[in-house]
Each structure stands twice: as C-alpha cells, then as structure tokens.
N, C-alpha and C positions, 0 to 999 in steps of 0.2 A: 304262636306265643310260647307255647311247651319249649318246642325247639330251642327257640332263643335261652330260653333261663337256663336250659340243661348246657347248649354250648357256654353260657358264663358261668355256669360252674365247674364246667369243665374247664376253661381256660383258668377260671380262679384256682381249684386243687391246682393245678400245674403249677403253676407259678409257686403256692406254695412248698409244694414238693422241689422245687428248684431253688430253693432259699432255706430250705433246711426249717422252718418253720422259725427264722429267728428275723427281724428285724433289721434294718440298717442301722439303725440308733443302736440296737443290743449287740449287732454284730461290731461295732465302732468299743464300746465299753469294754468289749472281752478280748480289743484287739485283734479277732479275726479280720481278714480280709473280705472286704466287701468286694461280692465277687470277686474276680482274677485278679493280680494283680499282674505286671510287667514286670517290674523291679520290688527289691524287698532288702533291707539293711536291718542286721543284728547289731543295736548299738551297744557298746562297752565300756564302763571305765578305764579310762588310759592309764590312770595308777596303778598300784597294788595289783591286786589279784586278777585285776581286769571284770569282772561279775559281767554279767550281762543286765544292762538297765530297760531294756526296749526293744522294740520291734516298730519298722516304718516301713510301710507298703505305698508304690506307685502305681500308680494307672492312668491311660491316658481318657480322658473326657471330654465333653466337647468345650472349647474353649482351653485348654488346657491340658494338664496331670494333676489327677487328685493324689496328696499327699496326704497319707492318715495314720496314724498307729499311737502307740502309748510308750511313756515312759515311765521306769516305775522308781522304786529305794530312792526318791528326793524328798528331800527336806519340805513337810507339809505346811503349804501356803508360799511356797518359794516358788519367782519365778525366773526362769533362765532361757537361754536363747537358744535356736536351732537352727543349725544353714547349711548350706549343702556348698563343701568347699571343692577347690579347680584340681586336686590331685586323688586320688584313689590309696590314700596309706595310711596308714595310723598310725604309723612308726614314729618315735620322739616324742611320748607324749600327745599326740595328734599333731603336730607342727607340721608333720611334712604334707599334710594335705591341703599346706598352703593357705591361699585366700579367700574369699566366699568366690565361685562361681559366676565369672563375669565375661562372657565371652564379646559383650559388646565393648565393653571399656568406661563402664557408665558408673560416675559415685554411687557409693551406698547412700539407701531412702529408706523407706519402709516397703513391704515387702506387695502393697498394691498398685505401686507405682511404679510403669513403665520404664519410667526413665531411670531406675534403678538396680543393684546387684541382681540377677538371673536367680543368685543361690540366698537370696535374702525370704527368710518368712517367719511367720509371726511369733513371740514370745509365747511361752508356756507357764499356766501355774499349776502345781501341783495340789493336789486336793487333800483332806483332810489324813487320806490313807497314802500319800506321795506320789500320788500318781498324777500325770498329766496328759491327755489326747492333744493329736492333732489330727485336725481336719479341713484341709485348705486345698482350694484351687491355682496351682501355681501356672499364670498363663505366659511363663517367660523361658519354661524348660522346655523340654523334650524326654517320652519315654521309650526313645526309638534306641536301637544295639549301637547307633552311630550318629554321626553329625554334628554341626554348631552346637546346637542345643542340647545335646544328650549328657544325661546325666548317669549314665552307665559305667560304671568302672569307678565315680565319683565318691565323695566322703560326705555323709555329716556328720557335724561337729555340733556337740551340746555345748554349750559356755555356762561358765559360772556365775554370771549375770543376766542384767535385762539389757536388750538392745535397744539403744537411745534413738534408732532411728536416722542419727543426722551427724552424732561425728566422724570423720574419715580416716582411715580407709573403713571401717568394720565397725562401725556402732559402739565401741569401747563394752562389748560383752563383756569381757571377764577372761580369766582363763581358760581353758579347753579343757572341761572336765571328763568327756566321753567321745568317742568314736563308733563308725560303724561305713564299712565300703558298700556300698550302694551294686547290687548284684543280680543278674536276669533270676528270676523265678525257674 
C-alpha cells in the first residue's frame, strides 16, 4: 500500500514539474502554449504601424488541431471574426491572402460543420480589458509541414466584424483588420 501512494506521488510531482505548475485554463489566459505547439502565428495590424495584436498556436489532437491563443488592443465587448485564409501573405492590407482555406471547394457555414470552409472558426469577443481567447478544435485542418489539409505557410485574418455564418463566399466579416502567416514552431 506504502508503495503504491509514494509511486502516485511520484507520478503526481512529475507531472507537475512537467507543466511548470500552471494549469491549462492559466496557461490558455496568459496565452502560453499548452504544451508544444506545431505551428504559431504573430498576428498584426495590417494598417498603420502594424502593432502586434496576438498570438495563435496550433497543435495537433486527436480528432483534429487545437487552435488557441489571445488577441489583444480590441475594442472591449466587440466581437470579430478569425479564419485561416488559402494564401500565406499579408501583403495589401491582408488581401493577398485571399479566401478562407477551402481546399474541398465546400460554402462557407459555421465553423462545426463538415460540410463547410476548412479555414472557418469561431467568432471572438473581446472582454472588458480587449482581449479575446481562442480555443477550438478544428477537425477539417492539418498541422502537418505539408498536404491537402495543411495549414502551414497559411494566414489568418481577423475581420472587422462578426461572421454571419451563411452568406457567401465568406460570412460578410467586415474588413480585414489584422494578419499573421501561420509558421512551424
């Protein structure tokens, strides 16, 4: 019985020592990566001075790629759209990174729905302080170096609005407020 207690607390310290003593929830809030990520995108204001707004880490899970990270300086209680578009540039304003990520050829839906954009997920509001998390399973990507699916070399684009889900091509976001090329760790 000794045994057993002392092996679970020894597998317990481990673990904790292995997580830095911070939580998945606390590590989600301060924007650190939970665990490793694969890919990671510094996103930017496509205007002016360009600031940096964010930080979005990928990794893959089962069923999917967990996408997670925080966006910050937005307009408290505003909320705006996030997609991971088909070209890797931020050039133009964000334009040149084209359309949301659709390598099927499937309309845009909401971002749970199979039969819809690859690069479609969920709106964001920002909180009292302007900040917004995200933390979503996207089971239509890839966070491999290559392939249909990969979203490597890829963009997301924050929009100026909310994505309505259903009209076409792109949810009528808004404009393309920020950038960020999606890049290996």
């Amino acid at each position: 019985m000794n045994k057993l207690m002392l092996s679970g607390a020894l597998l317990c310290g481990s673990a904790l020592a292995m997580t830095g003593c911070q939580t998945v929830e606390g590590q989600m809030k301060t924007g650190n990566p939970v665990n490793q990520p694969a890919l990671k995108s510094t996103i930017k204001a496509v205007a002016g001075n360009q600031n940096e707004v964010g930080q979005v880490f990928l990794r893959p899970v089962d069923g999917g790629v967990q996408v997670y990270g925080k966006l910050m300086n937005l307009q408290p209680g505003k909320t705006v759209s996030l997609h991971i578009h088909e070209t890797g540039s931020c050039a133009n304003m964000g334009k040149a990174a084209g359309g949301h990520f659709n390598p099927d050829n499937k309309p845009h839906s909401n971002p749970d729905d199979m039969n819809g954009h690859a690069g479609d997920l969920p709106n964001l509001t920002a909180n009292e302080d302007g900040v917004a998390t995200i933390n979503y399973v996207n089971k239509k990507i890839s966070a491999a170096e290559a392939g249909k699916y990969s979203v490597n070399r890829l963009a997301f684009i924050v929009h100026s609005g909310v994505d309505d889900y259903t009209s076409q091509p792109a949810g009528n976001a808004g404009d393309r407020v920020a950038c960020g090329i999606i890049e290996k760790t």
